[in-house]
C-alpha positions as CSV (number, residue, x, y, z in Angstrom):
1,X,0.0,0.0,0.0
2,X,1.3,3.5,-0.8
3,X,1.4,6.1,2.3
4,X,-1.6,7.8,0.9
5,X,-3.5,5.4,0.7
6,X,-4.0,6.1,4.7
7,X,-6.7,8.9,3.6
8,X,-9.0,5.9,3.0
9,X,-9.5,4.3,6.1
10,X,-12.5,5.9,7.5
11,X,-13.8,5.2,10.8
12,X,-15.5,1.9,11.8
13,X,-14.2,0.2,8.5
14,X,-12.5,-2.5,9.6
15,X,-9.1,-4.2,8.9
16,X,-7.3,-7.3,8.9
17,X,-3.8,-7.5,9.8
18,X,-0.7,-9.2,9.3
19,X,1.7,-11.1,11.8
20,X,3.8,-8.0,11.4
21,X,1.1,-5.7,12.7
22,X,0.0,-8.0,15.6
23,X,3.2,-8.2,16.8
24,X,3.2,-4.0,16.9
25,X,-0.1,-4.5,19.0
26,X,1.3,-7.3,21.6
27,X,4.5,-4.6,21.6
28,X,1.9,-1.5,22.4
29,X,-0.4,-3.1,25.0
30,X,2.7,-4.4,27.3
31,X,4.4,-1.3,27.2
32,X,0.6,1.1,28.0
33,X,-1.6,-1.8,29.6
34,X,-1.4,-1.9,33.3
35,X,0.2,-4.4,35.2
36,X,-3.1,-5.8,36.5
37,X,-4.8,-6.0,33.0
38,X,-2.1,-7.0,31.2
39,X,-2.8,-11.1,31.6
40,X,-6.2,-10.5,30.7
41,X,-5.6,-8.2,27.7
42,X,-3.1,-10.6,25.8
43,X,-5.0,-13.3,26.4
44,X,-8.2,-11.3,24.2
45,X,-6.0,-10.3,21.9
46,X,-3.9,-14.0,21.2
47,X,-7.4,-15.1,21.0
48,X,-8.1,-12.5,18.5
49,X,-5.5,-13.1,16.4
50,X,-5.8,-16.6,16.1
51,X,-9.5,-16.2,15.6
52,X,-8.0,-13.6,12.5
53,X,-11.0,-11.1,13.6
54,X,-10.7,-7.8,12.4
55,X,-9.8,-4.6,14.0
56,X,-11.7,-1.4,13.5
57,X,-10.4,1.8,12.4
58,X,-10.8,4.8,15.2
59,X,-10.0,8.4,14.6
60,X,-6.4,9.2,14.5
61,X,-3.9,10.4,17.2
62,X,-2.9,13.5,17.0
63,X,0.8,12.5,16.7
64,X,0.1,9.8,14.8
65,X,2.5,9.4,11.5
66,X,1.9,9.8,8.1
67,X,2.0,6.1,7.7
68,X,0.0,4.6,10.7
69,X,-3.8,3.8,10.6
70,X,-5.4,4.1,14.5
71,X,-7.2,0.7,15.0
72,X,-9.6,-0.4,17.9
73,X,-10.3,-3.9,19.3
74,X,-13.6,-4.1,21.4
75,X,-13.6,-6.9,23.9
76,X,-16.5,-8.7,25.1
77,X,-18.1,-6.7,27.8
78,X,-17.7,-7.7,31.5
79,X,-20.7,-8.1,33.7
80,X,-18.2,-9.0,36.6
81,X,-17.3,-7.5,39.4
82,X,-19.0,-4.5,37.6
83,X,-20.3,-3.4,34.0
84,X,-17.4,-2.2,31.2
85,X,-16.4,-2.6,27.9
86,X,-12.6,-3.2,28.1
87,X,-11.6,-1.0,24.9
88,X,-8.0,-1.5,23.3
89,X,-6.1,0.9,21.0
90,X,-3.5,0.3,19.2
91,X,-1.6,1.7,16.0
92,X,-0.1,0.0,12.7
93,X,1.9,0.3,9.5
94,X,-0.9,1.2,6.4
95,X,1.7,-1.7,4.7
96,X,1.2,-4.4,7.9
97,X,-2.5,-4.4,7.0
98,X,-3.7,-7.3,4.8
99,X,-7.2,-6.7,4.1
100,X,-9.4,-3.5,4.3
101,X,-13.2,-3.3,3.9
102,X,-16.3,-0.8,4.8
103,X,-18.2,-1.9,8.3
104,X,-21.1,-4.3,7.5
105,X,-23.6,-3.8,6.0
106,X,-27.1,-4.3,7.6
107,X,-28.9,-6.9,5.7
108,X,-26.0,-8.9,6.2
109,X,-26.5,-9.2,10.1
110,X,-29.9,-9.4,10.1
111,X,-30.3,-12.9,10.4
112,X,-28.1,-13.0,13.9
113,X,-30.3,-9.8,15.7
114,X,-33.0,-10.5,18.3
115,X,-36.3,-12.6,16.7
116,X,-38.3,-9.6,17.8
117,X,-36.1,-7.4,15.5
118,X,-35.4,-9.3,12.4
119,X,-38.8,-8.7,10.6
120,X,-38.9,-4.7,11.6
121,X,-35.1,-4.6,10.3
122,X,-35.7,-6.2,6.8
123,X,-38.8,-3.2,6.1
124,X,-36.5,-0.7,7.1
125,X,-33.8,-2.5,5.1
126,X,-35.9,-3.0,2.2
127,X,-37.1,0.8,1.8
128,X,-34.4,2.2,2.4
129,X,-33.2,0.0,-0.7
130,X,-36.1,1.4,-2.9
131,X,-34.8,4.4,-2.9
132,X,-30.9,3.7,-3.4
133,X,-29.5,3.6,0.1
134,X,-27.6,1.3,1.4
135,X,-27.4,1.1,5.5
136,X,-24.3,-0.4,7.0
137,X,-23.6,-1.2,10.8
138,X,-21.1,-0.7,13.6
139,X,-20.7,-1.3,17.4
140,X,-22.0,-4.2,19.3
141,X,-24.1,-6.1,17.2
142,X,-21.0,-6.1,14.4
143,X,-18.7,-7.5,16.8
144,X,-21.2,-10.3,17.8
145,X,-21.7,-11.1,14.1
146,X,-17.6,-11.4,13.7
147,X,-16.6,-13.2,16.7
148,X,-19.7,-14.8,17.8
149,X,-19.5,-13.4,21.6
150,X,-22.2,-12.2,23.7
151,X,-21.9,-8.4,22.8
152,X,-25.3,-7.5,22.0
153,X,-28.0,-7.0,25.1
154,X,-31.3,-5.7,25.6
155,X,-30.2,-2.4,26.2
156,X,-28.0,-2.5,22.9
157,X,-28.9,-0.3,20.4
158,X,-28.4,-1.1,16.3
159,X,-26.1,1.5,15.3
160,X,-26.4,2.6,11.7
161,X,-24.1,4.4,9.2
162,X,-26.0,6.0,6.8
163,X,-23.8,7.9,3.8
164,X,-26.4,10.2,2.0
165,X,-25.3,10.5,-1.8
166,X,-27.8,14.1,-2.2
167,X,-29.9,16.0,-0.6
168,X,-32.7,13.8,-1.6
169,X,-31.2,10.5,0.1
170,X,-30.5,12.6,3.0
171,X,-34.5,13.4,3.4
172,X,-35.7,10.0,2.4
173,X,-33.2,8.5,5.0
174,X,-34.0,10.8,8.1
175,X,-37.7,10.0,7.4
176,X,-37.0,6.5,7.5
177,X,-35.0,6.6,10.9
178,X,-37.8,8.8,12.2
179,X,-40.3,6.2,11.0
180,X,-38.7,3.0,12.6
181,X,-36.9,4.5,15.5
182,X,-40.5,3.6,17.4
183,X,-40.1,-0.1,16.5
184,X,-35.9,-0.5,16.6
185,X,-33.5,0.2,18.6
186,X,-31.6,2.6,16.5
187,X,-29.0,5.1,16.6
188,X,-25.6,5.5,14.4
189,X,-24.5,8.9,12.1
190,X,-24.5,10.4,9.3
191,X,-21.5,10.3,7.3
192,X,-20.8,12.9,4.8
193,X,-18.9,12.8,1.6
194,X,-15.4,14.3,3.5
195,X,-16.1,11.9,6.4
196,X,-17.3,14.3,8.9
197,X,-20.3,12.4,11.0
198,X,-22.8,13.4,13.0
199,X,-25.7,11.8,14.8
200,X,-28.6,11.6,13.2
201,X,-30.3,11.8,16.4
202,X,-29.1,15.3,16.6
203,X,-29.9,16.5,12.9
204,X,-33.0,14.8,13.4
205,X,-34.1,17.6,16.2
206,X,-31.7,20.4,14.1
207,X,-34.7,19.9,11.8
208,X,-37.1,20.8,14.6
209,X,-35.3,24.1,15.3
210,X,-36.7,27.5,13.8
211,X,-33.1,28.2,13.0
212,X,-31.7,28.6,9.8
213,X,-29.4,26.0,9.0
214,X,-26.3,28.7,8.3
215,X,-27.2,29.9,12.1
216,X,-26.9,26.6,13.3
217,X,-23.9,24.2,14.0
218,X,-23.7,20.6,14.8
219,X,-20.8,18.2,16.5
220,X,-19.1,16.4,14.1
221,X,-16.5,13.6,14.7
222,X,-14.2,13.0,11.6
223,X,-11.3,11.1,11.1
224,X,-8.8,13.4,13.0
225,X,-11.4,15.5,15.7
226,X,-14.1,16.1,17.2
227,X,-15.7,20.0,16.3
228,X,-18.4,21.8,15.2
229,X,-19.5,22.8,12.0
230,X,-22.4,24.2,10.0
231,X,-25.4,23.0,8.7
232,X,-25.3,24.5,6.2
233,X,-21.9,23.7,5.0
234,X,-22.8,19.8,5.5
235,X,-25.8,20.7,3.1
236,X,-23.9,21.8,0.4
237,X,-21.0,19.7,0.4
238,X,-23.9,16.7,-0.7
239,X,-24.0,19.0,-3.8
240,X,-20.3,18.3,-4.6
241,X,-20.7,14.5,-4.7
């Protein structure tokens, strides 16, 4: 892979790596892990390699180089002696990585979501692909569909990725969240054509707001920050697609 290539990774796509780039991991979490978690950690992450599950890509460190891609690894959440989800980050070579593919997308997990879901979730699916979009996935139920662990709870939500290709998809694919967000569990972002995502939960009540959308700005996390930015600027970049 060339260096810029890096511009490509976008957050929650996720990555498969190479011995050389596990062995940068192991290297990483040994020297930043603390001593108490450190059994427990390389133990996840052995398993994780030999299971040859993917990482995700997170937004990048501030000083990271001009060759590294910022991965995460999301372990299975602890119930014991009290609730977390153990989070690992880590950073590799763009060349260490073997294989490199967009989150999931929806209709593929389908099939491994609650019962009570599944039905709601193929309606939403299947409008959303009358009118040319295409919902993908990330969090939770994604890492429950790759490793086959208990990630996913009744307090999990289905986090979505929607990418709006105009103005028009953008519309049609609020109104669809709006519509099913009464039978589903959802929640997820936005992602614009230069990356920048917000919440669709938040544009959702941006729309609600008497404001203009130049007066108004939004949170958006991209892949090097977190900041605000305008409506209105979001708006018109879906005119440069």
């Amino acid at each position: 892979m060339e260096l810029d290539q890096v511009a490509h990774f976008q957050r929650h796509d996720l990555v498969w790596l190479s011995p050389q780039a596990w062995a940068s991991v192991f290297t990483q979490q040994m020297a930043l892990v603390p001593d108490e978690f450190t059994g427990l950690t390389l133990q996840a992450l052995h398993r994780w390699q030999q299971e040859e599950w993917p990482a995700v890509v997170r937004r990048r460190d501030v000083d990271a180089k001009q060759d590294e891609v910022c991965i995460g690894f999301a372990l299975v959440p602890e119930k014991e002696p009290k609730p977390r989800k153990p989070r690992i980050s880590a950073r590799v070579k763009v060349q260490d990585i073997l294989e490199h593919q967009p989150s999931l997308a929806l209709v593929t997990v389908i099939p491994f979501v609650a019962a009570r879901w599944q039905q709601d979730l193929r309606f939403f699916n299947n409008e959303a692909s009358a009118v040319g979009i295409r919902w993908r996935v990330y969090g939770s139920l994604v890492f429950e569909f790759l490793t086959g662990q208990s990630y996913v709870n009744e307090q999990s939500d289905i986090d979505v990725l929607f990418r709006p290709q105009n103005q028009e998809h953008l519309v049609q694919g609020l109104a669809l969240l709006r519509k099913y967000q009464t039978l589903l569990p959802l929640d997820g972002e936005i992602i614009f054509p230069a990356g920048q995502a917000v919440a669709w939960k938040e544009w959702s009540l941006s729309d609600l707001v008497p404001e203009p959308s130049h007066a108004q700005r939004l949170l958006v996390k991209d892949n090097q920050q977190v900041r605000l930015m305008s409506k209105l600027d979001l708006l018109q970049s879906l005119n440069l697609v």
